[in-house]
TIDOLUM-722628 format. One line per 10 residues: their letters; for each residue x, y, z of N, C-alpha, C. Coordinates in steps of 0.2 Angstrom, whole numbers, always signed. Layout:
# TIDOLUM-722628
a = X/Y/Z/X/Y/Z/X/Y/Z | ...
***
This chain:
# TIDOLUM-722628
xxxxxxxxxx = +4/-6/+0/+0/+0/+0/+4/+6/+0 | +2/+11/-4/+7/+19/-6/+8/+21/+3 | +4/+22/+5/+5/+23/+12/+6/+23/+15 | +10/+17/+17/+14/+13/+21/+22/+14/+20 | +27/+11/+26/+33/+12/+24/+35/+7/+24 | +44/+5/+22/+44/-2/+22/+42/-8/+25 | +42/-4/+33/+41/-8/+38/+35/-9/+42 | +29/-6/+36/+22/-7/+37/+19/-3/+41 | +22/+3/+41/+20/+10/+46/+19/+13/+43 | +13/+18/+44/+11/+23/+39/+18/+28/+36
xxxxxxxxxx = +17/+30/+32/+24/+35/+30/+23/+41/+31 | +28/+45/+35/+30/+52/+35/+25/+56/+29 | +26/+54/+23/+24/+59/+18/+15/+58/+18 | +12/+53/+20/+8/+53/+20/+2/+57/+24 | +6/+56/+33/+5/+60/+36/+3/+65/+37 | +10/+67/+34/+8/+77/+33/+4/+78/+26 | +2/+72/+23/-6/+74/+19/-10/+75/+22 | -9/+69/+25/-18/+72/+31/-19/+76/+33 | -12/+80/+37/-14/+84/+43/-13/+92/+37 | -11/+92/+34/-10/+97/+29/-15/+100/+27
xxxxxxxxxx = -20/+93/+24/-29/+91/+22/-31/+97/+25 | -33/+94/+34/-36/+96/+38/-34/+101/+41 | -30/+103/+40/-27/+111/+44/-28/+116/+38 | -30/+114/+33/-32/+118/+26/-41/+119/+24 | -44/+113/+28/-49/+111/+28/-52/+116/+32 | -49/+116/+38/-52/+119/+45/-52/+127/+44 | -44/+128/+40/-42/+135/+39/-49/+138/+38 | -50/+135/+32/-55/+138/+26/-61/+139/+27 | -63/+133/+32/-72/+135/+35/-70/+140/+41 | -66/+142/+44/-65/+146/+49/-64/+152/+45
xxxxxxxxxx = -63/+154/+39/-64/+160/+36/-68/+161/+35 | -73/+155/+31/-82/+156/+29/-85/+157/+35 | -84/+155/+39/-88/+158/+47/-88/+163/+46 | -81/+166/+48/-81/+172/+52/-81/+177/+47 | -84/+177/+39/-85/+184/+36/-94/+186/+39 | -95/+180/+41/-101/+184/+45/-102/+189/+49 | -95/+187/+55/-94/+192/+61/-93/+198/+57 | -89/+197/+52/-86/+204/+50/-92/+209/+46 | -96/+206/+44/-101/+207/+37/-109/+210/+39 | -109/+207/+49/-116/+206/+50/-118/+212/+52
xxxxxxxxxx = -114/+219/+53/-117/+226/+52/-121/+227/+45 | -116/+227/+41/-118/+229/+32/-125/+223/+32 | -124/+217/+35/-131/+214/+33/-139/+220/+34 | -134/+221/+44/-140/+223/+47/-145/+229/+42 | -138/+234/+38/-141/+238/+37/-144/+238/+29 | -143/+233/+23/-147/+229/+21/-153/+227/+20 | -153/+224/+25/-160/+221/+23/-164/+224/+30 | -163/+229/+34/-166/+233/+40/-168/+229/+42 | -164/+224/+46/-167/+217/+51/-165/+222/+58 | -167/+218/+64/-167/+220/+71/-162/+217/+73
xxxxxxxxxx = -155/+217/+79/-151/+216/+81/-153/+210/+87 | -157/+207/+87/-162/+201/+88/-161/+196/+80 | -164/+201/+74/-164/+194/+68/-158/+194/+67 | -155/+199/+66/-147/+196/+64/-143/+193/+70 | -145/+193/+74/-139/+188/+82/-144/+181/+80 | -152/+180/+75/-153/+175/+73/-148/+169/+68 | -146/+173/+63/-141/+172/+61/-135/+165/+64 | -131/+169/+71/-126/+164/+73/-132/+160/+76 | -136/+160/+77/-140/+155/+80/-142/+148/+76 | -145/+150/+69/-145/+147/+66/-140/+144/+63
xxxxxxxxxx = -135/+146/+63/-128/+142/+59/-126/+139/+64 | -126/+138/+70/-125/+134/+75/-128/+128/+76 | -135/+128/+75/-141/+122/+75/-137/+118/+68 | -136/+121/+61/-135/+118/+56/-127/+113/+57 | -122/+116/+62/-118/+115/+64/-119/+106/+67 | -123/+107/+71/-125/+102/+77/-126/+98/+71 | -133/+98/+70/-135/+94/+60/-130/+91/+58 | -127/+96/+55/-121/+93/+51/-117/+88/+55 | -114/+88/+60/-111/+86/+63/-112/+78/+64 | -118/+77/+67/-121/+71/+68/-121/+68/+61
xxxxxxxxxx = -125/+70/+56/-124/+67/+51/-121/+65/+45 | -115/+70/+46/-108/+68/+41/-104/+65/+46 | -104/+64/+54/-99/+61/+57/-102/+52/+56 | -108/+50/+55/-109/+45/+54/-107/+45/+47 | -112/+48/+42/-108/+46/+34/-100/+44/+32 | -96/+50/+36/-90/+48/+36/-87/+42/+41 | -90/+40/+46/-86/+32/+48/-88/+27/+43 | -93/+27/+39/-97/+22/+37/-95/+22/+29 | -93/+28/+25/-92/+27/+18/-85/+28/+16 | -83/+32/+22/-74/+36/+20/-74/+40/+23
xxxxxxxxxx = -66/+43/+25/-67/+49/+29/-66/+56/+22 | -62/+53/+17/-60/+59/+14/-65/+61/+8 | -68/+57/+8/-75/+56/+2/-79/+61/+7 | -81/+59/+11/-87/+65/+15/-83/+69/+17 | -76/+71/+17/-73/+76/+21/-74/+80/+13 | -73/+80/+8/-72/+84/+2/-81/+86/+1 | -86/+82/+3/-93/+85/+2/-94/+90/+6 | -93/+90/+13/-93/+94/+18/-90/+101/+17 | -84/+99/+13/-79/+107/+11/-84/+110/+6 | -86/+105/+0/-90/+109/-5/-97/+111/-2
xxxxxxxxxx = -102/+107/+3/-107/+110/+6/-106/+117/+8 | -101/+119/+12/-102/+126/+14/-97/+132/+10 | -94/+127/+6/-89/+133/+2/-97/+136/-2 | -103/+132/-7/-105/+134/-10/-113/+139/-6 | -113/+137/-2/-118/+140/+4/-114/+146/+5 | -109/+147/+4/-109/+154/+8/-107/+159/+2 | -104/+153/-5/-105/+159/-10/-110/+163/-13 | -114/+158/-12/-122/+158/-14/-126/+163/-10 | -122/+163/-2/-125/+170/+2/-123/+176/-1 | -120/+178/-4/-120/+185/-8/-123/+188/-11
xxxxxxxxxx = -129/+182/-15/-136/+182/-19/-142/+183/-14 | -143/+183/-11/-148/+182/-5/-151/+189/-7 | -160/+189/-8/-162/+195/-8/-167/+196/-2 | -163/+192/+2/-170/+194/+9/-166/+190/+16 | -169/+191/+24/-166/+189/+28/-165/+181/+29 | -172/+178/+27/-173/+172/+25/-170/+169/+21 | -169/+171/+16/-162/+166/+12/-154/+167/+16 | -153/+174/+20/-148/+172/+22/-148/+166/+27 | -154/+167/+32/-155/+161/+37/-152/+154/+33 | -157/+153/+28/-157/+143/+25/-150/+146/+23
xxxxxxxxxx = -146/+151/+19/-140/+147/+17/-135/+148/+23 | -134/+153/+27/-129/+150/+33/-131/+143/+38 | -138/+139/+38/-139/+135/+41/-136/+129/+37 | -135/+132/+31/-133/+124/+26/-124/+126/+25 | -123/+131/+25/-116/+131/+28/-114/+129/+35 | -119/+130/+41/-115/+128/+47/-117/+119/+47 | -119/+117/+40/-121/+108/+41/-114/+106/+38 | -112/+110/+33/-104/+108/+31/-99/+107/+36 | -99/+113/+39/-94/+117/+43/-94/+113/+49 | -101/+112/+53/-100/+106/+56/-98/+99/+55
xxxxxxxxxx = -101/+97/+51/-98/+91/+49/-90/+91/+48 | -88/+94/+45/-79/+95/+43/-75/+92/+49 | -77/+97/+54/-71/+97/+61/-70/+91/+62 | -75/+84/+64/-75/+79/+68/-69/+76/+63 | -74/+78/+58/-68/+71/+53/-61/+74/+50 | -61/+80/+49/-53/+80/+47/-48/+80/+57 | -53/+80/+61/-50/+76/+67/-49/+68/+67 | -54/+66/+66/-51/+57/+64/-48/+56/+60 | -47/+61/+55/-43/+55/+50/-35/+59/+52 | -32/+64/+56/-28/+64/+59/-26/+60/+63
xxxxxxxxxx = -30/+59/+67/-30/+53/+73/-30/+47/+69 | -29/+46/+63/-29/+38/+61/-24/+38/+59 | -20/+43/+57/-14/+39/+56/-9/+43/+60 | -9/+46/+65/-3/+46/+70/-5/+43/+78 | +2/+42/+81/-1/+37/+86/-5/+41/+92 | -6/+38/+98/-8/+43/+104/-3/+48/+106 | +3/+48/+105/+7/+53/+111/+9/+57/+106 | +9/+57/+98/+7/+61/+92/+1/+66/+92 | -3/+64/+93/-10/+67/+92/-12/+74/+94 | -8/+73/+102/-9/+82/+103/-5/+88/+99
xxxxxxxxxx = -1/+85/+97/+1/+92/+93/+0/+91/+86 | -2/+86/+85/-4/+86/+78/-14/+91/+76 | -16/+89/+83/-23/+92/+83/-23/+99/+84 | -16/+103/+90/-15/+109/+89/-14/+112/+83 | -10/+110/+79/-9/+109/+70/-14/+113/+67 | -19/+108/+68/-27/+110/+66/-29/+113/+69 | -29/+116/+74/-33/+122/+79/-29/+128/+74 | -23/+126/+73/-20/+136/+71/-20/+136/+65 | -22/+131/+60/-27/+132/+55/-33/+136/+55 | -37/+133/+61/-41/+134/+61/-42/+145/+61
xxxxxxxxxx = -37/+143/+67/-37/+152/+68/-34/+157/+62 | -27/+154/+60/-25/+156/+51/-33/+159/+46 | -37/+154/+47/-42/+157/+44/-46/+161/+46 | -46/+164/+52/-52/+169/+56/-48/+173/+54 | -38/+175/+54/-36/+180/+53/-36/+182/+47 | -37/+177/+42/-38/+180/+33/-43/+182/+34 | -49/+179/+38/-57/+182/+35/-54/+190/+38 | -53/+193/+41/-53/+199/+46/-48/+202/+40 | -42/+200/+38/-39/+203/+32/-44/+204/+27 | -48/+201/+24/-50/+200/+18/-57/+205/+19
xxxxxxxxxx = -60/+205/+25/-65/+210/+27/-62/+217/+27 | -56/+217/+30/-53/+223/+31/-54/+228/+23 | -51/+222/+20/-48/+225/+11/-55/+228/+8 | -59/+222/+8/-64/+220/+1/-73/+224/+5 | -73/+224/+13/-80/+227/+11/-82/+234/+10 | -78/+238/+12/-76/+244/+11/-77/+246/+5 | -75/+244/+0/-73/+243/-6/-76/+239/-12 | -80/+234/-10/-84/+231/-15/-91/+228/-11 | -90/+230/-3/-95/+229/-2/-98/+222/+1 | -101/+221/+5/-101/+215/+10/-103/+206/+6
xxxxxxxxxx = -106/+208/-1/-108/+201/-5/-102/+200/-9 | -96/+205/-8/-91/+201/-14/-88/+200/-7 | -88/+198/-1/-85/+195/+4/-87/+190/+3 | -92/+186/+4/-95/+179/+2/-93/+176/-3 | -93/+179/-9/-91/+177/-15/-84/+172/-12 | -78/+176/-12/-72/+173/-10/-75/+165/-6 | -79/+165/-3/-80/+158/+0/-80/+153/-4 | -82/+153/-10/-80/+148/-18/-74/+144/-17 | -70/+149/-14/-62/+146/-17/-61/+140/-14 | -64/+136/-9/-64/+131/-7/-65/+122/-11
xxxxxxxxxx = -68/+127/-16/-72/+121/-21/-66/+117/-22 | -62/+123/-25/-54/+120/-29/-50/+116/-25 | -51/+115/-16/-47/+113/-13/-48/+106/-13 | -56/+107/-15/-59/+99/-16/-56/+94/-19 | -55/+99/-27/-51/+94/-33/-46/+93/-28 | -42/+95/-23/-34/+93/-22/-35/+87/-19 | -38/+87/-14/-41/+83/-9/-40/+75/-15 | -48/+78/-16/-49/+72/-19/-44/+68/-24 | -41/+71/-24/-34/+68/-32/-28/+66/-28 | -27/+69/-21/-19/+68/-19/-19/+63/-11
xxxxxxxxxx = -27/+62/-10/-28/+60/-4/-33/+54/-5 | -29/+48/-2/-33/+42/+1/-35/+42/+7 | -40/+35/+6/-43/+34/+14/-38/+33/+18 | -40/+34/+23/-33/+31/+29/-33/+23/+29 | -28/+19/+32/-26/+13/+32/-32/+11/+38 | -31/+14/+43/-33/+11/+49/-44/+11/+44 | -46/+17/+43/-50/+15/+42/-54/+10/+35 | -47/+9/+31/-50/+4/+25/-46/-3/+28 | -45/-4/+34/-46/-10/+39/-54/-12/+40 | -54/-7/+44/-62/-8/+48/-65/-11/+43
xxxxxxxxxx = -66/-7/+35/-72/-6/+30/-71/-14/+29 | -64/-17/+29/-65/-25/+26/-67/-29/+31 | -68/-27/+39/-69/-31/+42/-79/-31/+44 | -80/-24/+38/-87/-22/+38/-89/-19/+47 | -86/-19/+49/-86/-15/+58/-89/-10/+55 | -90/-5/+52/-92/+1/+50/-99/+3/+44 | -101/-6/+44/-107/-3/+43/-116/-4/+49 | -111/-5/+54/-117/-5/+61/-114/+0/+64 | -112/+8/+62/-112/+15/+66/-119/+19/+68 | -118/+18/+75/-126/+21/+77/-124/+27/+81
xxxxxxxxxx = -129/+33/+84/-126/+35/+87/-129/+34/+96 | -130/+27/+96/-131/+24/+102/-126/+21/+104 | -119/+21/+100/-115/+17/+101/-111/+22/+106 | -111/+26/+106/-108/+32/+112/-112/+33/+118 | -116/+28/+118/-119/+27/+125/-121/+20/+127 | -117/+14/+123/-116/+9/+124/-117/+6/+131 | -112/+8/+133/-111/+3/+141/-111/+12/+147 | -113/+12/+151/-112/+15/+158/-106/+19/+157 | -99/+16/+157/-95/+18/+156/-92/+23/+150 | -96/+18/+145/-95/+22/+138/-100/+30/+138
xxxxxxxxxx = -107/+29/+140/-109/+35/+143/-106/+40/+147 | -102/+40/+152/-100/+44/+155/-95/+47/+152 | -91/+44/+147/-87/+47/+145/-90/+51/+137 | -96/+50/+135/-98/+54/+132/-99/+61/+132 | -104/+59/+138/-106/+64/+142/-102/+70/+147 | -96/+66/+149/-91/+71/+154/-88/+75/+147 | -86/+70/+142/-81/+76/+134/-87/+81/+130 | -92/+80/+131/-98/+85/+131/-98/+90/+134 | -98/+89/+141/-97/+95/+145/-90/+99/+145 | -84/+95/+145/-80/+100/+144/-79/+104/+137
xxxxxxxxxx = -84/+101/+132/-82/+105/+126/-87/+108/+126 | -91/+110/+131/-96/+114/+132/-93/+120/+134 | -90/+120/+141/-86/+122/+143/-80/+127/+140 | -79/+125/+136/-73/+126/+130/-74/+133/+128 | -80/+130/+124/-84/+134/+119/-88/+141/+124 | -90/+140/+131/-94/+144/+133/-86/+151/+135 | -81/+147/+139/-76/+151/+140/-74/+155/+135 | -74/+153/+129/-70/+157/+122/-77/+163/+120 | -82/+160/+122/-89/+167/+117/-88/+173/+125 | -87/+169/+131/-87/+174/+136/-84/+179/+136
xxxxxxxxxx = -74/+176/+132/-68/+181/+134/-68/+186/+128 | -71/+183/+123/-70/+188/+117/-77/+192/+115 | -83/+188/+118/-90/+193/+117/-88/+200/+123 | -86/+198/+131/-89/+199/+135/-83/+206/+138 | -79/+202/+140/-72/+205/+141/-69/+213/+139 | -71/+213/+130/-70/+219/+128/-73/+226/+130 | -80/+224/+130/-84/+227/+133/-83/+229/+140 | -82/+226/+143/-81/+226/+151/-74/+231/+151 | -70/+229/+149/-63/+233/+148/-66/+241/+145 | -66/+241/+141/-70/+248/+139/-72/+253/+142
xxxxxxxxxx = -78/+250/+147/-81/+254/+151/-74/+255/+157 | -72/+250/+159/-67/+253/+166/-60/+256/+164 | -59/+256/+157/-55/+257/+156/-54/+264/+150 | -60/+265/+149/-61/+270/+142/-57/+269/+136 | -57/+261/+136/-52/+258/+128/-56/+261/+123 | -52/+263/+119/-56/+267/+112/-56/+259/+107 | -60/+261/+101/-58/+256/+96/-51/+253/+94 | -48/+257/+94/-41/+256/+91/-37/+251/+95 | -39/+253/+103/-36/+251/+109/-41/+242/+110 | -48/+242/+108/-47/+235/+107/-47/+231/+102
xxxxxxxxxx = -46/+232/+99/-41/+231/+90/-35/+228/+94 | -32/+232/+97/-24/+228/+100/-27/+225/+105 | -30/+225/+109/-32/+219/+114/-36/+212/+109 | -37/+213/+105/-39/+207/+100/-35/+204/+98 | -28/+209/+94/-23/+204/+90/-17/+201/+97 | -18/+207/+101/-15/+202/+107/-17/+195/+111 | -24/+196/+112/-27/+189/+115/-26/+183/+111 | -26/+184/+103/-28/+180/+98/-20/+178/+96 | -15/+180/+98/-8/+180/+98/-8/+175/+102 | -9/+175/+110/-10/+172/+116/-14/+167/+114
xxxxxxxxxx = -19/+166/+110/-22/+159/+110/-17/+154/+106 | -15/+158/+100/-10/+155/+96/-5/+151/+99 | +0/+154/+104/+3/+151/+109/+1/+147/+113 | -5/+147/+116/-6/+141/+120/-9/+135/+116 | -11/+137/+110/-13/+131/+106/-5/+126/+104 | -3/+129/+100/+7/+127/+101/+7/+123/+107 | +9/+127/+112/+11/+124/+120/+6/+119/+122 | -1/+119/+121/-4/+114/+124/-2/+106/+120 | -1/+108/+115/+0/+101/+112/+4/+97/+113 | +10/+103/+115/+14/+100/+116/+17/+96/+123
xxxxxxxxxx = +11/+100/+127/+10/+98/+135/+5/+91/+136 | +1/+91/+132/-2/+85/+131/+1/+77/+126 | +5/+79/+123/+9/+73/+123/+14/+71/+125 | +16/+76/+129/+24/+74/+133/+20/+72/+140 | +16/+77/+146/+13/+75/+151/+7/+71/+152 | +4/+73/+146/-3/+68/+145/-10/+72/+150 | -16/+70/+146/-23/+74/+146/-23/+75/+153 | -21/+68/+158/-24/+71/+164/-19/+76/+168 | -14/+77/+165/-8/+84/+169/-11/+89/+164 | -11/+90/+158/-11/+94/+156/-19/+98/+156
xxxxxxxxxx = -24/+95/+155/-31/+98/+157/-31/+103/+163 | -28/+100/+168/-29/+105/+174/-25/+109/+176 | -20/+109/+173/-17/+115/+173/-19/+121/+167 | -22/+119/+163/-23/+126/+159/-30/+127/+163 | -34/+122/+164/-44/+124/+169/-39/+130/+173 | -34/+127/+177/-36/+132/+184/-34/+139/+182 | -25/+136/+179/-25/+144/+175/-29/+151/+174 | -35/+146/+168/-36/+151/+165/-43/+152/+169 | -44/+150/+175/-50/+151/+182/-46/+157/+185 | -39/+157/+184/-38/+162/+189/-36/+170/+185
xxxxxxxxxx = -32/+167/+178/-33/+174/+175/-37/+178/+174 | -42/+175/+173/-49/+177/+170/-51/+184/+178 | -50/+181/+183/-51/+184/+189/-46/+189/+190 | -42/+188/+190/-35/+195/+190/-36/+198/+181 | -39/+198/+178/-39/+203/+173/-45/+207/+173 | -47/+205/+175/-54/+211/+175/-53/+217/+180 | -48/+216/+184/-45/+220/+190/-38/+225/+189 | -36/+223/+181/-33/+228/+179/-35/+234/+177 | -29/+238/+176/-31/+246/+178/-25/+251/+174 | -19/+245/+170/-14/+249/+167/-16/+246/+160
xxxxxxxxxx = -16/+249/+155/-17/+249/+147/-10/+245/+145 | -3/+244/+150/+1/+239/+146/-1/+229/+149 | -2/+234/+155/-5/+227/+156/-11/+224/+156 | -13/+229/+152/-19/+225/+150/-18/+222/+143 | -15/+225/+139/-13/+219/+134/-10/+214/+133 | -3/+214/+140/+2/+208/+142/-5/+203/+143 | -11/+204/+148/-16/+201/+151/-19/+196/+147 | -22/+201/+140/-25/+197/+134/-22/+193/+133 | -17/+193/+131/-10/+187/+130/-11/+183/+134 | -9/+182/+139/-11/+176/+146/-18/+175/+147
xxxxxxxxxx = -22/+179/+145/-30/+177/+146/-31/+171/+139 | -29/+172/+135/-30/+170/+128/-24/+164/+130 | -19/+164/+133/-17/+157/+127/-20/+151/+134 | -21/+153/+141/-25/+145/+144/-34/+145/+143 | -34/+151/+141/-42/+151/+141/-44/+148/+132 | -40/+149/+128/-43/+146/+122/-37/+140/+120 | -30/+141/+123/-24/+137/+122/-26/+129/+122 | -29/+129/+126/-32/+122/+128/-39/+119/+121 | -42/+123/+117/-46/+121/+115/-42/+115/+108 | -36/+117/+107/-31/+112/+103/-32/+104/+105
xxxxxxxxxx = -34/+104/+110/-31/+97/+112/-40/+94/+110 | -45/+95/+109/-52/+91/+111/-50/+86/+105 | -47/+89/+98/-48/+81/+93/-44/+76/+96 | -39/+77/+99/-34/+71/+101/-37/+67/+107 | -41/+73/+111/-44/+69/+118/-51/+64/+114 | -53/+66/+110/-60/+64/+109/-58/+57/+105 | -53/+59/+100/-50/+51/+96/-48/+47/+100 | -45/+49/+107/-39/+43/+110/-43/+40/+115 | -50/+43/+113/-56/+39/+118/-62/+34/+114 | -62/+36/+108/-65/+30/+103/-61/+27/+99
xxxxxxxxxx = -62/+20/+95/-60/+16/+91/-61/+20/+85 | -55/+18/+80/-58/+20/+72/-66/+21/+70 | -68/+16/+72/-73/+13/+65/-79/+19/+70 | -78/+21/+74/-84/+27/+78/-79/+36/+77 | -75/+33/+75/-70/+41/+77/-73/+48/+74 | -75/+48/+66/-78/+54/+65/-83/+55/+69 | -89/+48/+71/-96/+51/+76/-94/+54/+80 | -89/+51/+85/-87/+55/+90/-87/+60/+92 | -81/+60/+87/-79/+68/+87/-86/+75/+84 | -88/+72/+80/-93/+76/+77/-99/+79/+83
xxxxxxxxxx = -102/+74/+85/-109/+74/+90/-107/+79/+97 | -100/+74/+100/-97/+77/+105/-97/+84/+106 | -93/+84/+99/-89/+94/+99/-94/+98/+97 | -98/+96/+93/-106/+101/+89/-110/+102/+96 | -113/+97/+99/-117/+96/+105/-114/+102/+110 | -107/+100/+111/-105/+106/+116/-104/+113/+114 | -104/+115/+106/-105/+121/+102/-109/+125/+106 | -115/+118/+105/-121/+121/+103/-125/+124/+111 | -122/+119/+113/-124/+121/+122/-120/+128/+126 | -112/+126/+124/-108/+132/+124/-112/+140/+122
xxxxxxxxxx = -116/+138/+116/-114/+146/+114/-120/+150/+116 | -123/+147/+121/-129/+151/+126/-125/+155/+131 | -118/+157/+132/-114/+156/+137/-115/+165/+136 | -113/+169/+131/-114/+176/+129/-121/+181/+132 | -128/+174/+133/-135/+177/+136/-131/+176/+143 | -131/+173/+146/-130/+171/+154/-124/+175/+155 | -119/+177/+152/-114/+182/+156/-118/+187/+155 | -120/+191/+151/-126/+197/+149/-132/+199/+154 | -134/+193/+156/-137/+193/+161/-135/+194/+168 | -129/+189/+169/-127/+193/+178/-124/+198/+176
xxxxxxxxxx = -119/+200/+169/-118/+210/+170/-123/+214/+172 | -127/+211/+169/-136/+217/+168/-138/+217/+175 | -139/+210/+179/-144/+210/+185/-140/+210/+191 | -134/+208/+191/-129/+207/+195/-124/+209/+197 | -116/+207/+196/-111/+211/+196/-106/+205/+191 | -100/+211/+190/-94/+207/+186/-91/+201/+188 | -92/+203/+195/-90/+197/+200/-91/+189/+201 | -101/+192/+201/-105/+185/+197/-102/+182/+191 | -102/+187/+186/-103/+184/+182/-94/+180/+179 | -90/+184/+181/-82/+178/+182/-83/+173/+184
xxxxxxxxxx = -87/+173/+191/-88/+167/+195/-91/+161/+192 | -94/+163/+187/-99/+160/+184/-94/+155/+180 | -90/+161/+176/-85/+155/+171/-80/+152/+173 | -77/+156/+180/-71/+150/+183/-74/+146/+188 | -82/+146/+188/-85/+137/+190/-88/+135/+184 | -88/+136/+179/-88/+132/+172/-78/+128/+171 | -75/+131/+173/-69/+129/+173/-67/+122/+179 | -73/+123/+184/-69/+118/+189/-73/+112/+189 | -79/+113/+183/-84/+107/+182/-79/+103/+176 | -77/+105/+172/-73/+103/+166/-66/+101/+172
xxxxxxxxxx = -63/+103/+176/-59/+101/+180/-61/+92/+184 | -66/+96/+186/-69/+88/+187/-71/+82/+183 | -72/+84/+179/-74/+81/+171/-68/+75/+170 | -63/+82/+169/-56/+77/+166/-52/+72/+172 | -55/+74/+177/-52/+69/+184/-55/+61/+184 | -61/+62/+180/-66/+56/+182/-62/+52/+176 | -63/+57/+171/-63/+54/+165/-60/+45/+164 | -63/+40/+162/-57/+36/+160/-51/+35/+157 | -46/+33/+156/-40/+35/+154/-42/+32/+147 | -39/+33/+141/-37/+31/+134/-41/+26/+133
xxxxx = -43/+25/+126/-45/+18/+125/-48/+13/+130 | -49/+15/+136/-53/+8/+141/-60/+8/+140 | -62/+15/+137/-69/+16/+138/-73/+10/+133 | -70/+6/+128/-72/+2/+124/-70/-6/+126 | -66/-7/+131/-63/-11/+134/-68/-14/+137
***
C-alpha cells in the first residue's frame, strides 16, 4: 500500500497529507464563518433586520452545525473519511458563495444554516482522519496543527473583510468563499482513505455506526457525556472572553476602538501560543496533567484581569488570558479520538464537539445577564466554576482507549 513504509507503518509523507488536508480544511471553513462576524453590520443595514434577527443568524448556523455534525460524522465512519470530508468542504464553500445572492433575511437564514451543516460536519472528521494515522502521544500536537489552521483562517477572514468590504461591499466577501471548491479537486486527487479505516471497512465493523454506540455501556456514557461538557465548557469560555471582556474593559478602562483592536490581535496571539504549547504539554505529560493545569489557570486569569487598571498590562493580560483560556481548545480532537476506536471516530468527534458548540454558545446570554442584574463578580464566577466542572470532568474521566474495553 502507497501509504505505508517499508516496515508497514504509515509513511511520514503521507502523514503530513492528512494533517495538511485538515489544517487547510479547518483554515478555510473558519474563514467562511467568520465573514459573518465581519459582514453582520452591512447585513443589518441591508435588509433593515433587528439586532435580535441578525444575532438569529449565529444561531442558526450553530443548530445547522450540530445537524451537520451528527450526520456527516456518521456518513464519514461508514463510507470514508475523505469522500465526505471533500462533500462537507463543497457544502459550505457553495452556501456561503451563494449568500452573496440572498435577496431577503430568510435566504440568508437557509443558506448560513446549510453552511454551518458543512462546517459542522468538517471538524470531527478531518480530526479522525488525523488521529488515524498518527499514534496517541502524536495526536496532541498534531490536533494543535489543526486548531491554528483553524485560527490562520479567522485572521484571513478579518484581512480580507478589512480590504474587500469597504470597497466592494459585503456580497463580494462571500463570494471569496467559492475558493474552497478547488481545494476539493486537491483533496480528492492527492488523498486516500486512511489505512486504519480501510481495515475496519473490510472487516465491515463500519457498517453497524449508530449514534447509540456512544452510549453503549455506563462507562462508555460517561465518557460521552463528561467530553460533552467539557467541550461545552470550552466553547462557553471562548464566546465569554471575546464577546464579553472587551466590553467590560472599555467601560473601566475607556479603551477606544483602536485600543481594542490591539487587545484582539494580542489575546488571539495568546491563543495561538497556547494552542502550540498545549499540544505539546499533552503529549509529553498527557490529558490528565495537562487539562488541569490550563482549567485552573485560566480560572484564575480570567479573575485578575478584570482588576486591571494599566493599558500595558492590560494587553500583556489578553496574551495570558488567551493562550490557557482558548490554548487548551487544541487538544479536544486528540482527547476525543484517543477515547473511541476508528470505525466510531468521526461520530465521536462530530456529536461530542457540535453538541457542546451548541450548548456552549448560550454562554454570551448568561454572562449578559449577571452583568445586567448582578455584578462582574458573578458573572467571572460563573465562568471559573464552568472551569472547575470541566476540572472535574477530566479527573473522572477514563483513561485512553478503556472506555471500549
Amino acid at each position: 500500500m502507497g501509504n505505508l513504509d517499508s516496515s508497514n507503518n504509515i509513511s511520514p509523507r503521507y502523514q503530513k497529507r492528512v494533517l495538511r488536508s485538515a489544517m487547510m480544511g479547518l483554515g478555510l471553513e473558519g474563514m467562511d464563518i467568520m465573514f459573518l462576524s465581519f459582514a453582520l453590520s452591512s447585513i443589518i443595514q441591508t435588509f433593515g433586520i433587528s439586532s435580535a434577527e441578525a444575532g438569529l443568524i449565529a444561531t442558526v448556523t450553530n443548530i445547522g452545525m450540530l445537524v451537520g455534525g451528527v450526520i456527516f460524522g456518521l456518513l464519514a465512519d461508514k463510507y470514508g473519511r475523505v469522500r465526505i470530508f471533500t462533500y462537507t468542504i463543497f457544502l459550505f464553500a457553495i452556501a456561503t458563495a451563494l449568500t452573496a445572492c440572498a435577496t431577503n433575511i430568510y435566504w440568508v437564514y437557509i443558506l448560513r444554516f446549510l453552511a454551518g451543516v458543512g462546517g459542522g460536519g468538517e471538524f470531527g472528521i478531518g480530526m479522525a482522519m488525523v488521529a488515524d494515522v498518527y499514534n496517541a502521544k502524536q495526536r496532541g500536537r498534531a490536533s494543535a496543527m489543526i486548531s491554528l489552521g483553524g485560527q490562520a483562517g479567522a485572521v484571513t477572514a478579518a484581512l480580507l473583510a478589512a480590504i474587500i468590504i469597504p470597497w466592494l461591499g459585503w456580497r463580494a466577501l462571500f463570494v471569496i468563499g467559492i475558493l474552497p471548491v478547488f481545494w476539493v479537486y486537491f483533496v480528492r486527487k492527492h488523498l486516500e482513505e486512511t489505512p486504519s479505516w480501510l481495515q475496519q471497512k473490510k472487516k465491515q465493523v463500519t457498517d453497524k455506526i449508530r449514534i447509540a454506540d456512544l452510549f453503549l455501556t455506563p462507562k462508555i456514557a460517561f465518557t460521552t457525556i463528561a467530553l460533552t461538557i467539557m467541550a461545552a465548557v470550552q466553547v462557553a469560555g471562548y464566546y465569554g472572553l471575546m464577546n464579553w471582556l472587551p466590553s467590560i474593559l472599555q467601560k473601566q478602562l475607556g479603551l477606544s476602538v483602536t485600543g481594542s483592536s490591539l487587545w484582539m490581535i494580542s489575546t488571539i496571539l495568546g491563543m495561538c501560543l497556547g494552542m502550540f504549547t498545549f499540544g505539546q504539554f499533552m503529549d509529553r505529560l498527557g490529558a490528565k496533567k495537562a487539562y488541569p493545569l490550563f482549567l485552573i489557570a485560566a480560572a484564575i486569569s480570567i479573575f485578575v484581569y478584570v482588576y486591571i487598571s494599566n493599558s500595558v498590562a492590560l494587553l500583556i493580560g489578553g496574551t495570558v488570558v488567551g493562550f490557557f483560556v482558548n490554548g487548551m481548545s487544541a487538544g479536544y480532537g486528540a482527547l476525543i479520538s484517543n477515547h473511541y476506536p476508528t470505525e466510531i471516530r468521526s461520530t465521536a468527534n462530530n456529536v461530542i464537539f457540535n453538541t457542546g458548540r451548541a450548548i456552549g454558545g448560550f454562554s454570551p446570554f448568561i454572562i449578559g445577564y449577571f452583568l445586567e442584574y448582578h455584578s462582574m463578580l458573578v458573572a467571572m464566577s460563573f465562568l471559573a466554576g464552568l472551569y472547575m466542572i470541566s476540572l472535574l470532568m477530566i479527573i473522572l474521566l477514563p483513561k485512553r482507549l478503556e472506555a471500549y474495553n
